[in-house]
N, C-alpha and C positions, 0 to 999 in steps of 0.2 A: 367440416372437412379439415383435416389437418394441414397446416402450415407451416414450413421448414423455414424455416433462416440459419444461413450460413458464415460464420465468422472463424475465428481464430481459438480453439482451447489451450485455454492460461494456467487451468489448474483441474486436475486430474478428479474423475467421480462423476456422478449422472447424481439428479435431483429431481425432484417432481414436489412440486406446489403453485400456489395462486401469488400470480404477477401483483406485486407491488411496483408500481408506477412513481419513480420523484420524477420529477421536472424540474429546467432551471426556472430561479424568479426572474433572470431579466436577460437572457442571451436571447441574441436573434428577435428583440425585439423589432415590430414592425412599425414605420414612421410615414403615417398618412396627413399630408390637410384636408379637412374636410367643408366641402363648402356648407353655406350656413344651412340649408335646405337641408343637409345630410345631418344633422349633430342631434334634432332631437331623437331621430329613430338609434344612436348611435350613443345617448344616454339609456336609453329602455332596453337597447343590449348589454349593456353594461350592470344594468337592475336587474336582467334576468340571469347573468351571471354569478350574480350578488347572492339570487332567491338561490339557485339551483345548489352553489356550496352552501347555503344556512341548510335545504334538503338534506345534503349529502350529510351532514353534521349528525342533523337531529335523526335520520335514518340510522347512524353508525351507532349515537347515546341506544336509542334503541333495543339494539343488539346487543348491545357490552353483555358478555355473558356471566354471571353469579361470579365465577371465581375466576374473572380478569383481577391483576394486578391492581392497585387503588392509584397507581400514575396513571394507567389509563384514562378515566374520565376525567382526571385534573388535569390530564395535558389537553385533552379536546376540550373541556374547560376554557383553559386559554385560547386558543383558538375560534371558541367562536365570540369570548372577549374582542381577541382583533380584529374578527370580523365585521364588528359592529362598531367597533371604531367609527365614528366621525373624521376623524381625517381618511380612512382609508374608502367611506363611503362617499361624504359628499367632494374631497378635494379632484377627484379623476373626473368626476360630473362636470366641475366649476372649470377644468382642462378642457374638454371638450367642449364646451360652454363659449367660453371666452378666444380659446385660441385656435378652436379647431383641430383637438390632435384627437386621435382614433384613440380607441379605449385603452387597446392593451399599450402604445405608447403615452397617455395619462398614468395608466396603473403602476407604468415602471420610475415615472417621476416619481409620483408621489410615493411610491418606496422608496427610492433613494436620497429622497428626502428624511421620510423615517427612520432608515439605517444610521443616516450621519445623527441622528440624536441621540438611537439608542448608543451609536459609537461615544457620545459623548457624556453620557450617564458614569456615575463614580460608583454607583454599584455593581458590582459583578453578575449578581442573579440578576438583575434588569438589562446589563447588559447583552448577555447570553439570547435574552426574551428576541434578539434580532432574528435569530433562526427559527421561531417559531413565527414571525411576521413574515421569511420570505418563502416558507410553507404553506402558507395561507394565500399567500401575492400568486405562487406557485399553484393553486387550487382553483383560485380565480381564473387567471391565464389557460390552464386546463377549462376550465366552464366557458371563457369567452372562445376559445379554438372546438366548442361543439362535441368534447373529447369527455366530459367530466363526470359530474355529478348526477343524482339518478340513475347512477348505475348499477347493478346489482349488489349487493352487500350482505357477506356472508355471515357465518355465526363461528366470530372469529373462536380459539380455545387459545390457549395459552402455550399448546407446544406445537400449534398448528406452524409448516410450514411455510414460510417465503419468498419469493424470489424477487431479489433487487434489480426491478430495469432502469437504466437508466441512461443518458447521454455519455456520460462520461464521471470518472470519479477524481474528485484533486486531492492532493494528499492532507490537508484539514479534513478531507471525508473520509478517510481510514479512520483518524480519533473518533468522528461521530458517530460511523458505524457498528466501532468495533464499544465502543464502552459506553453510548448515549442512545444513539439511538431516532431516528425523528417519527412524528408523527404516533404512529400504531406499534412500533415493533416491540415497546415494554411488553403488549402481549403476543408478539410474534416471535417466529423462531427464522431468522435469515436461513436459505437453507443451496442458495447458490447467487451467481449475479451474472447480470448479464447489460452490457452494454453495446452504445453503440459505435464507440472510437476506441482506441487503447492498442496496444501491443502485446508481447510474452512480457515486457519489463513495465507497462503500465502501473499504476497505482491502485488499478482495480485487480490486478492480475496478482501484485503484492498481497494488498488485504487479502484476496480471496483465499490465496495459500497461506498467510497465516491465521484465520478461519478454520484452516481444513473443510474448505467446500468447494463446489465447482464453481466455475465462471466459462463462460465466452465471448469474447469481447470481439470490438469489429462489426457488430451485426448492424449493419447500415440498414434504417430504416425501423428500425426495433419499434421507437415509440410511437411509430403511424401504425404497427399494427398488433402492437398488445394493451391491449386494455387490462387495469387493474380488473383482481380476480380471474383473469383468464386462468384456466387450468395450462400450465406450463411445463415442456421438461427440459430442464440444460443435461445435455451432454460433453462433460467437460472434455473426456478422450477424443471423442470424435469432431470437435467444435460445432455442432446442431444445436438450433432451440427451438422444439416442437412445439406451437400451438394448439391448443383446443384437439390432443391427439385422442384417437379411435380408442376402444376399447383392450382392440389387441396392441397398439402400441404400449399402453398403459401396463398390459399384464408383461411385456416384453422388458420393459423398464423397472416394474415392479421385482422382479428377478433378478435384474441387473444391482437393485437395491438389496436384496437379500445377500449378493454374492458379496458385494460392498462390505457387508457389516462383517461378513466371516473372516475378507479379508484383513480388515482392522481388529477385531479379535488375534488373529494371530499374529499380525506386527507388532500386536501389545507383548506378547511373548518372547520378542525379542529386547524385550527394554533392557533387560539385565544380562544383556550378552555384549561384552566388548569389541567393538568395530575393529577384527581382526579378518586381513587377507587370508585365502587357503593357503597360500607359503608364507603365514607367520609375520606382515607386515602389520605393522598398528596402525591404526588411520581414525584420527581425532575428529568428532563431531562434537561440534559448537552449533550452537540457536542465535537467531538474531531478533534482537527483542527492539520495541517503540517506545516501550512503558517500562516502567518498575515492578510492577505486580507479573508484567512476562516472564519475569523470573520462575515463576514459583509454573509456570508448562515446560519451562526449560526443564525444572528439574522432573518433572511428571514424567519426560519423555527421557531422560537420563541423560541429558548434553555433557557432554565432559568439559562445558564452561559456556559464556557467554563472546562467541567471535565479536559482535557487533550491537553494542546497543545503541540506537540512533538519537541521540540527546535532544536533537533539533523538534523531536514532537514533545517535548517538555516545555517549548517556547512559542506553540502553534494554538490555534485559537483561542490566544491570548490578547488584550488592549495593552497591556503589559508585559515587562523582561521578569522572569521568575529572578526572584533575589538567590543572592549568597546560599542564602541558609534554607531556602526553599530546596534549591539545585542539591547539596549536600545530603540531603534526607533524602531526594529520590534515588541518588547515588548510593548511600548506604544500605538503602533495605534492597538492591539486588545484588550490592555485594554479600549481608546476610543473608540474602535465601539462598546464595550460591553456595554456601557452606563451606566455603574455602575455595572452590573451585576456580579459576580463573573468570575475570570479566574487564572486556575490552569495550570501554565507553569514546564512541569517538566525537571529537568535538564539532561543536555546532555545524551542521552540514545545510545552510538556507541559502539560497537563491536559487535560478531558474525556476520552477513551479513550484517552488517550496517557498514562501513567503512568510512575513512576521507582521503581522495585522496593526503594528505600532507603527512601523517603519514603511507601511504604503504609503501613506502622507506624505512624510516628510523629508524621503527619496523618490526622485524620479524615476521612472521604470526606464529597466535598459532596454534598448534597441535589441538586443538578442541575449537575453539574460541565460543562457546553456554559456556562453561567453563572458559572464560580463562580472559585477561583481559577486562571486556564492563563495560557501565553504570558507575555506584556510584565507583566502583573499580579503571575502568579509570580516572574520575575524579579527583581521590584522587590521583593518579601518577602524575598529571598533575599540581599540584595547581597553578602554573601563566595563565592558560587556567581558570580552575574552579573559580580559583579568578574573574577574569576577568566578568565571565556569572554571578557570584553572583551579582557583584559591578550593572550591565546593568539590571538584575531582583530588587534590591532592589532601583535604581533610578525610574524603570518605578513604582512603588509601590505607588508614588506620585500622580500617574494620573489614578487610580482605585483600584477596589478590586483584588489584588492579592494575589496568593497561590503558594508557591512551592513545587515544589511533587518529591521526590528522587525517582529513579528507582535500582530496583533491591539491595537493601538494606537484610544484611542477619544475623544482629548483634548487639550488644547493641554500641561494638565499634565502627563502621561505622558513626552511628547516632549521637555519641558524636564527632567525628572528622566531621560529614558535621558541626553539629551544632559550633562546634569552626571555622570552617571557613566563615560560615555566620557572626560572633560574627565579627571576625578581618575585612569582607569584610564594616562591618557596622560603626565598626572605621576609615578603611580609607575614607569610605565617609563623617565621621565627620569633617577628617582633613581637607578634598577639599572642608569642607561646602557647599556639595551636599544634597541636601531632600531625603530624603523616607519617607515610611509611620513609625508610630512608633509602630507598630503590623503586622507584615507579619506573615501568620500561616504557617508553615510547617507541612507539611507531607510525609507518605514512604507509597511506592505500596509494598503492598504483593503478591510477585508473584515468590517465592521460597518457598517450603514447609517450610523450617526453620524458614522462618519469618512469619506464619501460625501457628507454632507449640510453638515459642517461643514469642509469641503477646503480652506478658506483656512489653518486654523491647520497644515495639513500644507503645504502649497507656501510657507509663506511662512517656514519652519524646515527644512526638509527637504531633499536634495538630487536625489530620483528615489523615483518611485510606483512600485507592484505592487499588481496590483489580486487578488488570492483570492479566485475566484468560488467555491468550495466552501463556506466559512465566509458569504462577502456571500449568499447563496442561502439557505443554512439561515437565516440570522440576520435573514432580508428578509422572506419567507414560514412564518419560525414553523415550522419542520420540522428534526425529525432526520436528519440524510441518514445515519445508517447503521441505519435502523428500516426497514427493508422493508416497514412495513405500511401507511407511508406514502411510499413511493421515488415513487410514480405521481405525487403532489404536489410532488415537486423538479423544479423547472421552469426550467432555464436561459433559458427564451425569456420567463419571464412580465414583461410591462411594467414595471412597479417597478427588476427586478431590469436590465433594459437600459435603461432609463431613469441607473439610477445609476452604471453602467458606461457609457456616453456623458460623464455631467457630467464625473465622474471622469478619463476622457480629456480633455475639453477643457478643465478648470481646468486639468491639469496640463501642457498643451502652450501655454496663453497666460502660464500663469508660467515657461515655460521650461523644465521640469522633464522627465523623462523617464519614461513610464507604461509601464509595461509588465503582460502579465498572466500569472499563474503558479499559474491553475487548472486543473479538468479540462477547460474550456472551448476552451483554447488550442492541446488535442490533437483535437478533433472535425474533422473534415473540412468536416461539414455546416455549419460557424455560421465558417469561414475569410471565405467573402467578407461576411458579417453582420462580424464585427469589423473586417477592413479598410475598410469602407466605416464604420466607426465611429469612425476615426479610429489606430486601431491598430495602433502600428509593430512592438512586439517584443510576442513571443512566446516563452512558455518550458512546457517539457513534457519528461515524460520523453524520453530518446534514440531509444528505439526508434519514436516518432511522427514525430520529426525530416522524414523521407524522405516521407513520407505528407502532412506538411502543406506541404513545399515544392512538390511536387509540385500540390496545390491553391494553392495563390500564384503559382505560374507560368503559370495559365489566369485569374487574378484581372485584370482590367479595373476601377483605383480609380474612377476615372468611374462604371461602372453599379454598382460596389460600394456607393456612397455614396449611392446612387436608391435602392439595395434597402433600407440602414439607414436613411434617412427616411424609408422608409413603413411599416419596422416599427415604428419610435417612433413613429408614428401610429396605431396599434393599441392598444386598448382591450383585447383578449385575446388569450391565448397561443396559442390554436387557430389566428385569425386568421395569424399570424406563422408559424405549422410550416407552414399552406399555403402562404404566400406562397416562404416557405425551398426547399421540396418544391416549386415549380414552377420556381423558378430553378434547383436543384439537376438537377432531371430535366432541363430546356433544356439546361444545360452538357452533361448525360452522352448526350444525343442526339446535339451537335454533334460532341462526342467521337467517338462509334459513326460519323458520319459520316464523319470524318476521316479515320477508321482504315481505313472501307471506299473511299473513294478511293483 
């Protein structure tokens, strides 16, 4: 019988494949004493824990089919290396044993026991080896909750579909997903995700759009009732994720898949058409890239630059701060791929859930870290760090057009202390008689109300705006965007928040300056002629959105675009404004249908 679950779609597209299942290794662990009468039966659960993933293992070796990938069986390889570990076998037993603790609270000590070692290993490739022990911790814990192993196991291929369930994703799991990979996926193909917390601005919701795949996130109760291999479908439009669906669902979706591919065929068509309004407006699409080699989809999809590359995953699942001359080279080769094109690196953007695996230790966590010290703030605690990224940004400066864009900037002071230290970062390259360019423009994201509110002291220091409606939204309306409990309250359309995305365009275009926006905003389809008619020239989003949003800018009419943004700003509430959006929306896609059937 099939099974609906219903959450929130993140990222547009329907999918159909078998549920891949991660788990965390140590959240929501359970902390039982156990009295002594209880421990032995409560070691021989734990033994059969043990047997049932060595099962799951030797089932999977099994199956590897001829032409899997050669990391496949080396990575399950390792894995059942640490499963047979002696510390990970006998030390949870000798827990329970001794102190009385229930297995799965023994299994999480004794991993984080192992963690702090492999954290302490000076090799890189051993240290890495941690993710593949809380996989395994993770595999266990699935076998001791009755969930696991023994379960059926397919005849994986190598372009076989995926679907990523999971609790939730942090943004070190955007890097693993998107370029590592855990467990199976070397020979899997991720093909949507689905979680069970997150927002439209999550981290899952992120990756998934630059992916180009679906997602739904929100779906409470996801991993009580999919089991890996479950035949699966996300529906990203409609936010559904059908389990173990009928036949005719299947054939329903299967179509749905067919219509899919024709559509991305003819987006591709659009690549080499310039993001031109029908009355002749230009409207600038930028990509916003994680990595370096993003670059090179930037250009696939024809970005007319790079809005926003987020430097801060250059310094993430790392033991260590990438040096100088690290940072410089990854800088370089996406100014080279850009081929002249413009590219806006913005500096270190960490704290709130965005962490530096060096500096957990030896900082204490803040009490409300969305507060506390992140971004421009940290930096400036740090100046042999900031120094550092400056010195790497203004050498690659040399080998293209580069921009640096400050995050989360809330002051006239901030702006004059980054700008003194770009000044000093530029003398020391005078002493090392190192090049840069002799014009690097800076800029600051507006994405606190305060810097929205008090826009003069940024246009009149500054050389070009980014407005980050992710952060301006949480920070407008007093919401977490990546708390699910309240996602329904993140409201891109609520007055306040368009009200100060309008000012912010128009301070920044009577000073001259150049605004652009480099939220989740900028990749919606629905709110394209709300922003154009807002004043809003460029646009930056991941690449995979690129084709989608030009394609909406090429039916934009600035004229009635600009009718539609005045009388949203005339609006008093957000409801107000989804209908107004939702009726011009629907008028376009009739015209559309018309067109099509002439």
């Amino acid at each position: 019988m099939t099974l609906a679950l219903h959450g929130t779609g993140v990222s547009r597209g329907v999918a159909i494949g078998r549920a891949w299942c991660i788990e965390a290794a140590f959240d929501d662990v359970e902390h039982r004493t156990l009295a002594e009468a209880e421990r032995d039966d409560e070691i021989q659960r734990y033994q059969r824990a043990l047997d049932d993933v060595r099962e799951e293992f030797a089932q999977v070796r099994r199956h590897i089919p001829d032409d899997a990938p050669p990391e496949l069986p080396a990575l399950l390889q390792v894995h059942e290396m640490i499963l047979a570990d002696p510390a990970l076998v006998a030390q949870p037993m000798q827990l329970v044993r001794t102190r009385g603790m229930n297995a799965e609270w023994a299994l999480a000590e004794t991993a984080g026991m192992l963690v702090e070692q492999f954290d302490a290993m000076d090799d890189p490739y051993l240290r890495e080896r941690k993710q593949d022990l809380m996989q395994v911790v993770a595999r266990v814990r699935k076998a001791l909750a009755g969930r696991s192993a023994l379960r059926r196991i397919v005849h994986a291929t190598p372009d076989e579909a995926r679907i990523l369930v999971a609790p939730d994703l942090a943004p070190a799991d955007m890097l693993h997903f998107r370029h590592e990979g855990v467990d199976a996926p070397h020979a899997f193909r991720i093909a949507a995700f689905c979680t069970e917390f997150g927002g439209r601005t999550s981290h899952t919701a992120i990756l998934a759009r630059s992916m180009n795949v679906p997602a739904v996130v929100g779906t409470h109760g996801a991993m009580q009732r999919i089991e890996d291999d479950d035949i699966i479908v996300i529906d990203g439009d409609a936010g559904v994720v059908l389990v173990d669906p009928d036949e005719a669902t299947l054939a329903f979706y299967r179509a749905k898949l067919d219509a899919q591919a024709t559509e991305r065929s003819t987006l591709n068509a659009l690549t080499v058409r310039r993001a031109v309004t029908l009355d002749g407006r230009v409207i600038s699409l930028n990509a916003n890239i994680e990595l370096p080699e993003d670059a090179y989809a930037a250009m696939d999809a024809n970005a007319d630059g790079i809005g926003l590359f987020r430097s801060e995953f250059l310094f993430m699942n790392r033991n260590e701060l990438p040096s100088e001359d690290e940072q410089f080279e990854a800088y370089r080769t996406a100014l080279v791929a850009m081929e002249g094109r413009p590219v806006t690196i913005r500096t270190l953007d960490i704290g709130a859930d965005k962490t530096l695996q060096h500096d957990e230790a030896a900082r204490p966590a803040s009490d409300n870290p969305a507060l506390g010290l992140r971004a421009i703030r940290y930096s400036l605690a740090e100046p042999a760090m900031f120094g550092a990224q400056l010195r790497a940004l203004l050498r690659a400066s040399a080998y293209g057009r580069l921009r640096i864009l400050v995050p989360m900037l809330s002051c006239a002071a901030e702006i004059d202390a980054v700008l003194a230290h770009i000044a000093q970062a530029k003398n020391e390259l005078i002493d090392r008689r190192q090049a840069f360019a002799p014009k690097v423009p800076v800029g600051g994201m507006v994405e606190v109300p305060a810097a929205a509110l008090a826009i003069r002291a940024f246009t009149s220091r500054l050389d070009f705006l980014s407005i980050g409606t992710n952060d301006l939204i949480q920070y407008t309306l007093a919401i977490d965007r990546a708390d699910s409990r309240v996602a329904d309250l993140y409201d891109p359309l609520h007055p306040a928040v368009l009200q100060l995305i309008s000012q912010t365009i128009h301070s920044g275009a009577s000073a001259g300056l150049d605004v652009a926006l480099c939220g989740e905003m900028a990749g919606d389809i629905e709110l394209t002629d709300l922003l154009v008619g807002l004043g809003l020239t460029q646009f930056s989003m991941h690449p995979a959105q690129l084709p989608y949003i030009k394609r909406a800018v090429l039916d934009v009419h600035y004229g009635r675009a600009k009718l539609l943004a005045d009388q949203a700003l005339a609006q008093a509430d957000a409801r107000d404004i989804r209908r107004l959006l939702a009726l011009v929306n629907a008028t376009l896609k009739d015209d559309e249908r018309r067109i099509n059937e002439a």
